[in-house]
TISE-451459 format. One record per residue (C-alpha): residue in one letter; chain; x, y, z. Coordinates in Angstrom, 2 decimals, decimal comma. Layout:
N
  res  chain        X        Y        Z
    A      A        X        Y        Z
...
//
This chain:
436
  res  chain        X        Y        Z
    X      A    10,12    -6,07    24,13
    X      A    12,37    -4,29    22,00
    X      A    15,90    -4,80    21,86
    X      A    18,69    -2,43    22,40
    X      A    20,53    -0,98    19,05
    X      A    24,10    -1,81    19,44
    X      A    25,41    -0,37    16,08
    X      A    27,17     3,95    15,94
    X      A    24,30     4,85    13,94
    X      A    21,48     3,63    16,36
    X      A    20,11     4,28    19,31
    X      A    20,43     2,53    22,39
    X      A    17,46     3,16    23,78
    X      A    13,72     3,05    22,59
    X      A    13,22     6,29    20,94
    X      A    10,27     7,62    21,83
    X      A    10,60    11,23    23,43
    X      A    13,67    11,70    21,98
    X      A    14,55    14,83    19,35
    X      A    13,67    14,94    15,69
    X      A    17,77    14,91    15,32
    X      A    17,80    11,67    17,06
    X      A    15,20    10,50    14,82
    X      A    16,63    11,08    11,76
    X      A    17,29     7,88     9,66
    X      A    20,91     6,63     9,50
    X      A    23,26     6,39     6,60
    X      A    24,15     3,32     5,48
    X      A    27,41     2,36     4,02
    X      A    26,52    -1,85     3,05
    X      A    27,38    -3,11     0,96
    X      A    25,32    -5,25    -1,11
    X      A    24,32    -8,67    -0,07
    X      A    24,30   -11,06    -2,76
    X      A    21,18   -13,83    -1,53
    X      A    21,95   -17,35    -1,62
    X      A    20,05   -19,76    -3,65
    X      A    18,94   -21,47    -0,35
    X      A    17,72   -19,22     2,18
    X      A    16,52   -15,43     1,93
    X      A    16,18   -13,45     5,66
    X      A    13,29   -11,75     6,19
    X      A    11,87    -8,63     8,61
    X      A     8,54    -7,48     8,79
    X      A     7,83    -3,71    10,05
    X      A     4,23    -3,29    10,98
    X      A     2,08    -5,94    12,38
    X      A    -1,47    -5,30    12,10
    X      A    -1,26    -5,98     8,32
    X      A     2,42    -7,49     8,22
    X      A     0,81   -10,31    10,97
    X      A    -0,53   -12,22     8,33
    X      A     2,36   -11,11     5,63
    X      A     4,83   -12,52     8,06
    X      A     3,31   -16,22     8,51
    X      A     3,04   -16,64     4,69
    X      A     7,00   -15,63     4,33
    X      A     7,40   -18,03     7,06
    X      A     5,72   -20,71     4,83
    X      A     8,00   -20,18     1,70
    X      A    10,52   -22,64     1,11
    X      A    14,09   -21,18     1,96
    X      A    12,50   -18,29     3,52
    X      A    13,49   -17,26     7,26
    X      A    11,55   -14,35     8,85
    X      A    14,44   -13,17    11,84
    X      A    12,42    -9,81    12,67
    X      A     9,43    -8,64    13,93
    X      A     9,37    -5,41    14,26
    X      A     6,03    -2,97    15,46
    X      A     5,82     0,61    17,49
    X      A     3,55    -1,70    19,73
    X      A     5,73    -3,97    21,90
    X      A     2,95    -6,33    22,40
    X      A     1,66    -6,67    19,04
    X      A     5,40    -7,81    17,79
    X      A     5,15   -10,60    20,42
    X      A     1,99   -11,81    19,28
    X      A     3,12   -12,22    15,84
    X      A     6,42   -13,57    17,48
    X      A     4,88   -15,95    19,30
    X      A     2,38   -16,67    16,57
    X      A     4,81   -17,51    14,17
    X      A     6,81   -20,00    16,56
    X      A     3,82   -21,77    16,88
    X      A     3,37   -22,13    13,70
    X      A     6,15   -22,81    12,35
    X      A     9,18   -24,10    15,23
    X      A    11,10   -21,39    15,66
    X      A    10,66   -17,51    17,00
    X      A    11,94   -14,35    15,49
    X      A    13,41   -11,56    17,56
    X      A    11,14    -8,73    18,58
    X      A    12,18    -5,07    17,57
    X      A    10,60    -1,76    17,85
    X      A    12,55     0,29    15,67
    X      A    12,87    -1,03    11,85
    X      A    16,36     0,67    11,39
    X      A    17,85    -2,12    13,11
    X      A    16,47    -4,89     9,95
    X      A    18,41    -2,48     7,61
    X      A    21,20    -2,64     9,56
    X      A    21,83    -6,02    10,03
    X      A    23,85    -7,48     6,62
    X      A    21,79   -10,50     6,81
    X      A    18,51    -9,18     5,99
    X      A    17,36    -9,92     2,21
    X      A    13,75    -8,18     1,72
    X      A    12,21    -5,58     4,05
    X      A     8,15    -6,11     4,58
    X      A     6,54    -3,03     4,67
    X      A     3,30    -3,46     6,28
    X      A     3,41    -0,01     8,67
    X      A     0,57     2,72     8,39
    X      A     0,71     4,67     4,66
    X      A     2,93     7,62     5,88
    X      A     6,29     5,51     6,14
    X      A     5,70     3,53     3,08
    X      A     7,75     5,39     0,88
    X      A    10,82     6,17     3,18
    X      A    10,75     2,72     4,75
    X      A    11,40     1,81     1,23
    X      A    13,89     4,42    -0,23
    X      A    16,18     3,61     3,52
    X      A    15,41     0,19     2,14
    X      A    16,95     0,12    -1,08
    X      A    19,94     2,18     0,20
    X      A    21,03    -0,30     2,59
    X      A    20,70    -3,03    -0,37
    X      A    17,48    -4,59     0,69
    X      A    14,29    -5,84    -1,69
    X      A    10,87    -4,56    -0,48
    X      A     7,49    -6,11    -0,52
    X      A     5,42    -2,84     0,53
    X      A     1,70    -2,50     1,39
    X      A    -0,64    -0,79    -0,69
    X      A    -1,04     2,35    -0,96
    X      A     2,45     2,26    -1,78
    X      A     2,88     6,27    -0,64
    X      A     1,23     8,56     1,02
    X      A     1,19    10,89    -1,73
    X      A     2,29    11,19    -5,56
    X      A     6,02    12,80    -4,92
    X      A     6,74     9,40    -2,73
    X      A     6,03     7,08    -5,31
    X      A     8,14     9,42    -7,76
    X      A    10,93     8,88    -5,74
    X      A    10,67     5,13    -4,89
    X      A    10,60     4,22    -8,35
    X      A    13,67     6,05    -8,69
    X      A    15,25     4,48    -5,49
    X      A    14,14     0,80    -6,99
    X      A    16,37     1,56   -10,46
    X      A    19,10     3,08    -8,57
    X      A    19,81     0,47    -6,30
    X      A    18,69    -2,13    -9,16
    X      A    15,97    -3,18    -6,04
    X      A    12,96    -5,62    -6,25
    X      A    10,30    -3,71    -5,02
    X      A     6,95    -5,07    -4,63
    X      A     3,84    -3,26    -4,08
    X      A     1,11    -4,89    -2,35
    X      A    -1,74    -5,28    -4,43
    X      A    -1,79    -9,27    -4,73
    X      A    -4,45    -9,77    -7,98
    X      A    -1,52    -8,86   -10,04
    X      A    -0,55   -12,34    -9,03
    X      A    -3,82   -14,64    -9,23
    X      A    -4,49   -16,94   -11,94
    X      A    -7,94   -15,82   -12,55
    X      A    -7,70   -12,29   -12,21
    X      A    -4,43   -12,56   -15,22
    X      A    -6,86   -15,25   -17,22
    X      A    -9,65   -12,34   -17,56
    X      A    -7,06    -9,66   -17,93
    X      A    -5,80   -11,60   -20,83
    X      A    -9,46   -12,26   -22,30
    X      A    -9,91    -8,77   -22,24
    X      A    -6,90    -7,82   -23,53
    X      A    -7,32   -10,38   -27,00
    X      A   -10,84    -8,90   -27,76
    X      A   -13,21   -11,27   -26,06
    X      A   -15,46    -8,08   -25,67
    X      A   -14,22    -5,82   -28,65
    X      A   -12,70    -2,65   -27,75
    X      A   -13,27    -1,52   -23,96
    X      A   -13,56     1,67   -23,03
    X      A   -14,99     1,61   -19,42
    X      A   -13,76     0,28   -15,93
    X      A   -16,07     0,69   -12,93
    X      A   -15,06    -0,84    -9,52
    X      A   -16,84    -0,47    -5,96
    X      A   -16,35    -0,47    -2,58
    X      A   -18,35    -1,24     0,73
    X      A   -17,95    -1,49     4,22
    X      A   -19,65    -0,99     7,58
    X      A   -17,71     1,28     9,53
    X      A   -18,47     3,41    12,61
    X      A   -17,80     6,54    13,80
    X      A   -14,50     7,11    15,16
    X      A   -15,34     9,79    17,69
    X      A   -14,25    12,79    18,88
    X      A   -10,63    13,49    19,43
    X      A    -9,42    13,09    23,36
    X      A    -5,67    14,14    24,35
    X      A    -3,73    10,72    26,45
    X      A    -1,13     9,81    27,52
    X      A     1,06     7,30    25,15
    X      A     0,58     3,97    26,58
    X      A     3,42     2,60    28,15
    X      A     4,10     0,14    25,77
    X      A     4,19     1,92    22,61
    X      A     7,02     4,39    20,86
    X      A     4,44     6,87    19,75
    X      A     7,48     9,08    18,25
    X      A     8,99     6,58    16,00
    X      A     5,18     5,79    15,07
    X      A     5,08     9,62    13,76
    X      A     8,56     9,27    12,28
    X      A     8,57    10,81     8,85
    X      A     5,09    12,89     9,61
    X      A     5,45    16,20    11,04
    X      A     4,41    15,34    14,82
    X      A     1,73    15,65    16,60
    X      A     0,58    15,34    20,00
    X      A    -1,15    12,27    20,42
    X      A    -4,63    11,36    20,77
    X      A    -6,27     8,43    21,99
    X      A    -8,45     7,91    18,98
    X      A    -5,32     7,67    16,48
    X      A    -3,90     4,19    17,44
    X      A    -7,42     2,99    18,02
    X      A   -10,02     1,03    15,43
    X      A   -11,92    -1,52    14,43
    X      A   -11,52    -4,93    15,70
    X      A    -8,52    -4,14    18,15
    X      A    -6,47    -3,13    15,49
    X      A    -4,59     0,01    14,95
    X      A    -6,40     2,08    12,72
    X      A    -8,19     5,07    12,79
    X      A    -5,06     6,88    11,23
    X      A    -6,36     6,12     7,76
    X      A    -8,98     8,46     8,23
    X      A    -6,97    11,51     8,70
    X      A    -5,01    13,36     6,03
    X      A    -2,14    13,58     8,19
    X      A    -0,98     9,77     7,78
    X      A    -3,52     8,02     6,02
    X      A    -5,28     8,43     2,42
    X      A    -9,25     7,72     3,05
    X      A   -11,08     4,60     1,97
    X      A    -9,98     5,51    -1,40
    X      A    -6,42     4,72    -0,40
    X      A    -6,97     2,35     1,78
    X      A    -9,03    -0,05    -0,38
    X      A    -9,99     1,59    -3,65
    X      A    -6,53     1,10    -5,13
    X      A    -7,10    -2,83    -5,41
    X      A    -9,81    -2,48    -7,61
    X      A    -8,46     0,94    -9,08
    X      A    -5,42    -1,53   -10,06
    X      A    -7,74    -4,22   -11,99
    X      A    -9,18    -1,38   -13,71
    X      A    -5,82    -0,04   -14,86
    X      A    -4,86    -3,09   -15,92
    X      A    -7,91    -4,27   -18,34
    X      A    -7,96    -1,21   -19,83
    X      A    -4,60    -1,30   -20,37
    X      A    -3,88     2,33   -19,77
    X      A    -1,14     4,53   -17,56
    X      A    -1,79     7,87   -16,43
    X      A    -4,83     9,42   -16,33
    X      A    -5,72    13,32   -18,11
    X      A    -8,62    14,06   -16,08
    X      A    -9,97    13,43   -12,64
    X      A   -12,73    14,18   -10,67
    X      A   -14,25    13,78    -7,62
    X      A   -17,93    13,60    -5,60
    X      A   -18,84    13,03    -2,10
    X      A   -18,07    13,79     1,57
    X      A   -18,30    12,61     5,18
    X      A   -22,62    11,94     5,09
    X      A   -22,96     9,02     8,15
    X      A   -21,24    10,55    10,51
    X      A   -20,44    13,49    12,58
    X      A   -16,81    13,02    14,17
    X      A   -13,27    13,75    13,63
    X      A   -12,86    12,17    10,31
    X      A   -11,33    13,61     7,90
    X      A   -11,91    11,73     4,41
    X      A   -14,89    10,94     2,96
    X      A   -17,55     8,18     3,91
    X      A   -19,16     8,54     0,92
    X      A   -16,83     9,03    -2,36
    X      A   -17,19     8,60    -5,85
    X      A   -14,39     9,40    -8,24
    X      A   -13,67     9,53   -12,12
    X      A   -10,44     9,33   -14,60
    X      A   -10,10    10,09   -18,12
    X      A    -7,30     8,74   -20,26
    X      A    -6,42     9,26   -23,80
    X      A    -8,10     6,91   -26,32
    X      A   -11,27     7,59   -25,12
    X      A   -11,36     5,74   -21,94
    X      A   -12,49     6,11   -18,10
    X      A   -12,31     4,34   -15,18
    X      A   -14,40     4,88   -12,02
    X      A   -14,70     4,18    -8,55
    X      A   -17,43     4,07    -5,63
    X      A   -16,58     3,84    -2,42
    X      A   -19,34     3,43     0,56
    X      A   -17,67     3,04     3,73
    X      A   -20,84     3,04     5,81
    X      A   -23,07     0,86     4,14
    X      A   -22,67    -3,03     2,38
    X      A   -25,10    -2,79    -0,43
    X      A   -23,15    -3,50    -3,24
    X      A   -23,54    -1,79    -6,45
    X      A   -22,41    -3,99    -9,77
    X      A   -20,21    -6,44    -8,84
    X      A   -18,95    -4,88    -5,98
    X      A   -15,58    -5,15    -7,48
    X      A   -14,42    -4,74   -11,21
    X      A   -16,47    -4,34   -14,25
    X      A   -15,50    -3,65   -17,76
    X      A   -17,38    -2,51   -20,57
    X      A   -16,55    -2,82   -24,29
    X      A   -18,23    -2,48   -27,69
    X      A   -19,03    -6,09   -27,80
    X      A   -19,61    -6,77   -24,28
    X      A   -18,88    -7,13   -20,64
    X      A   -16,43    -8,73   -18,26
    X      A   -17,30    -8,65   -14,43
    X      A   -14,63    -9,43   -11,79
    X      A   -15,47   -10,08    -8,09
    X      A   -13,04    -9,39    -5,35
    X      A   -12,13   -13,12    -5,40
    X      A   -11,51   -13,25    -9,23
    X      A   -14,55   -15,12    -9,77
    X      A   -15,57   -13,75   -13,55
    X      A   -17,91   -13,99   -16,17
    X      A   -18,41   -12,98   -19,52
    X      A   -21,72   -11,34   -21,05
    X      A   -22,27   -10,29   -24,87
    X      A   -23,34    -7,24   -26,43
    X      A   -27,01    -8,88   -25,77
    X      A   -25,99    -9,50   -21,94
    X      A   -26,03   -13,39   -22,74
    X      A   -23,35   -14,93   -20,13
    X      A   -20,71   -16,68   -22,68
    X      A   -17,86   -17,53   -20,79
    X      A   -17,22   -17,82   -16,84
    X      A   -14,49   -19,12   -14,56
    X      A   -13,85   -19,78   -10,50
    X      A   -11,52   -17,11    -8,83
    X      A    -8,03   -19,00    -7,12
    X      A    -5,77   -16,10    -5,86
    X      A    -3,90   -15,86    -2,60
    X      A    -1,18   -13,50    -1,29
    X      A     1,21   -16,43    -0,84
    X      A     1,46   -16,24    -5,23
    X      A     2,46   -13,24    -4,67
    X      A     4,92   -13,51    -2,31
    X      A     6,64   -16,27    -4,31
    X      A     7,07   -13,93    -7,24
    X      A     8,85   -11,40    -5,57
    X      A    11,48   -14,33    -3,95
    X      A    11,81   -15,57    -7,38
    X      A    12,43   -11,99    -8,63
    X      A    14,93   -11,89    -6,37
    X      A    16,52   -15,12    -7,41
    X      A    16,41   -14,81   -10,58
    X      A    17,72   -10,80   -10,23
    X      A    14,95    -9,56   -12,47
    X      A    13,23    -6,74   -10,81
    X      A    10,62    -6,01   -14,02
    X      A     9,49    -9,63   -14,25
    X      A     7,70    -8,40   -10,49
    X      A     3,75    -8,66   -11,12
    X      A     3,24    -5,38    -9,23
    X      A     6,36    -3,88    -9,54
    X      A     7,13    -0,40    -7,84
    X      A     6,18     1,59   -10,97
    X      A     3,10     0,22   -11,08
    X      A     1,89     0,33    -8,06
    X      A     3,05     4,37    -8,32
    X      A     0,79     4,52   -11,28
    X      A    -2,75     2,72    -9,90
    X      A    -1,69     4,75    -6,18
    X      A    -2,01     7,66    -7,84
    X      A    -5,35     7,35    -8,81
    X      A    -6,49     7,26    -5,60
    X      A    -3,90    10,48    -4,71
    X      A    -5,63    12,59    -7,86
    X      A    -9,22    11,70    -6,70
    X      A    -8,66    12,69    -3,21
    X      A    -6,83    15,78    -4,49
    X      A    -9,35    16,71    -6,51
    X      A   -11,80    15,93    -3,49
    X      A    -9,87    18,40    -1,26
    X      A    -9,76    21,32    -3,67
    X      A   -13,38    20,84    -5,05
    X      A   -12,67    21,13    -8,60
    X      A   -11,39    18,91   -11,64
    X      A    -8,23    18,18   -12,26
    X      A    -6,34    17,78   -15,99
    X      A    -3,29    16,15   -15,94
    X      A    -0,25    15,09   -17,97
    X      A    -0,68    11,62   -20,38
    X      A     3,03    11,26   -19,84
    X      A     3,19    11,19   -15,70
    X      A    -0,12    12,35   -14,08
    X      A     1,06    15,63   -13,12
    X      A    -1,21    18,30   -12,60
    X      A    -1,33    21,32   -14,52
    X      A    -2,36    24,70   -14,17
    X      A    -3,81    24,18   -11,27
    X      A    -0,67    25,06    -8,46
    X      A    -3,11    24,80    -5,19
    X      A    -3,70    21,15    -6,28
    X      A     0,16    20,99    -7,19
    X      A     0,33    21,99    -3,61
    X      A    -0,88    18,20    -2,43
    X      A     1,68    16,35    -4,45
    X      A     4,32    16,44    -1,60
    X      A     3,97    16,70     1,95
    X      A     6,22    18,30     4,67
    X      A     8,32    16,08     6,80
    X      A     9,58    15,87    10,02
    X      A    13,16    17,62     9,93
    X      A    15,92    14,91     9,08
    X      A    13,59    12,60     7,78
    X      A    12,66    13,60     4,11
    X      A    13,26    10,84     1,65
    X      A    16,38    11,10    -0,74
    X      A    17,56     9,44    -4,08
//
């Protein structure tokens, strides 16, 4: 269960029910913690996704994970009680994520809570003096990332998106084959995705269960009543929120950046100065909001594109259901495990290697980041994840207004087009908007 806040600026109760006043996120005076060589301190917020994130913090040397903190009281004793298992000791169960900022202890925040408090998990983050490793998407939509990239040089932050390829040998191997020529000049990325999901229903008004804080859940997003279907999913886990507009960002944003990312990278480009979008809900007919069935494009300058499909409701892959590049003297394919292989202009396989990537690589290059105090030597550092996120913002963008979309070289922005301008920031709950 969660633990009462002792501190002026926190609660001292659970806050769920309470006003959007009492909700608002506290200002921190810290002052910064220098780490020590020997041990960095560790809390996890979100533990669906942050479950597994926590364990392999756990299993970094000089790494002590001291919070465990979910909305869901049960689900941060699982991972509680998981991780004493696993590795001898327990870490304190918390409901409300404020308190890891709080405490002067705390090193790195984990970010691992549903796409709407990405971004202001992070900016509170880097206020109070901690690093982040956040979850892909790394914002909910393109203003966020804006602003956490600003946050990160501010407060001269490590902050860490996600999107662990960045970090695996293989994937960086075939990046780097691309990048030296091995197929000429590229000037396509295509990338795929495919799942097997089912409908989610129709909508039914409940009563919060008792054991989570359905308010704090909201936090940042303008709130809602709840509905049963909205902290329900596949396989037990939280997550039918991804599939409305309201918190989540579609299949597109919930798996599409990974590969988007690869793509960015090989072809070596930034910010994209046209996108456009295909598709809609086909499979089924329920309260889903984002597309089953989505295929997206992006131009960049230099004549170059990169695209995406995205099947939610069916597995039959299309290339190789990951990454694919394609240049004037060949082709480089990339599965999701960084298995890849090399074809020449005549399709001939030339080259191929065995994929070895793992999000414990990943983790380790954010501690050392920290370590070493050198933020930009991050594999996926916050500016890049901003830039391969908003991909998947512009394609559902251009998805919700129906049209294309041109957009700045410089920063993706849209232009002439100030309906689709419209999407780049959301409202927020009063008190809770994030701040530089």
């Amino acid at each position: 269960m969660s633990q009462p806040l002792d501190r002026r600026h926190f609660l001292s109760t659970s806050l769920a029910g309470t006003t959007a006043a009492a909700l608002a996120p506290a200002v921190f005076a810290q002052s910064e913690k220098k780490p020590s060589a020997d041990e960095l301190v560790v809390g996890v917020m979100g533990l669906s996704r942050g479950r597994s994130l926590a364990r392999s913090f756990t299993h970094r040397k000089g790494v002590r994970l001291k919070y465990a903190c979910d909305i869901d009281d049960y689900r941060a004793a699982a991972c509680a009680d998981e991780v004493a298992k696993d590795v001898g000791y327990r870490p304190e169960t918390i409901s409300d994520f404020r308190q890891i900022l709080d405490d002067p202890e705390i090193d790195i925040l984990v970010c691992a809570a549903p796409n709407h408090w990405h971004a202001p998990a992070t900016i509170l983050a880097c206020k109070a003096g901690k690093h982040v490793y956040v979850e892909k998407p790394c914002c909910h939509n393109p203003w966020e990332g804006e602003t956490m990239v600003q946050a990160a040089r501010k407060y001269n932050r490590c902050v860490q998106m996600g999107s662990q390829r960045r970090s695996g040998p293989s994937y960086i191997e075939a990046i780097k084959k691309i990048h030296d020529g091995v197929i000429g000049r590229v000037y396509l990325a295509q990338s795929w995705y495919n799942s097997l999901r089912p409908s989610i229903g129709r909508a039914v008004a409940a009563e919060v269960p008792p054991q989570f804080d359905y308010e704090l859940w909201q936090g940042p997003a303008p709130h809602r009543p709840y509905k049963e279907f909205v902290l329900k999913g596949e396989h037990s886990r939280h997550y039918n929120w991804h599939w409305q507009w309201h918190w989540g960002n579609g299949e597109l944003g919930n798996n599409g950046v990974h590969s988007l990312d690869v793509c960015r990278w090989g072809l070596d480009v930034d910010y994209p100065i046209r996108a456009t979008s295909s598709g809609d809900r086909y499979r089924w007919e329920d309260d889903q909001e984002t597309p089953d069935t989505h295929a997206v494009a992006f131009e960049f300058e230099g004549r170059k594109q990169i695209t995406w499909t995205g099947l939610s409701c069916s597995k039959h892959k299309g290339g190789t259901g990951f990454a694919s590049f394609t240049g004037e003297e060949g082709t480089v394919e990339i599965d999701g495990k960084g298995n890849y292989k090399v074809f020449d202009r005549a399709d001939k396989l030339i080259d191929e290697a065995t994929g070895n990537y793992d999000q414990d690589i990943h983790i380790e290059n954010l501690l050392t980041a920290i370590r070493e105090d050198t933020p930009m030597s991050l594999a996926a550092e916050i500016e890049t994840g901003h830039k391969s996120t908003l991909l998947c913002h512009l394609g559902n963008i251009a998805h919700r207004t129906g049209r294309t979309l041109n957009c700045r070289a410089e920063d993706g922005h849209i232009i002439g087009d100030d309906e689709a301008m419209a999407y780049w920031k959301r409202e927020y709950e009063p008190g809770w908007e994030p701040t530089v």
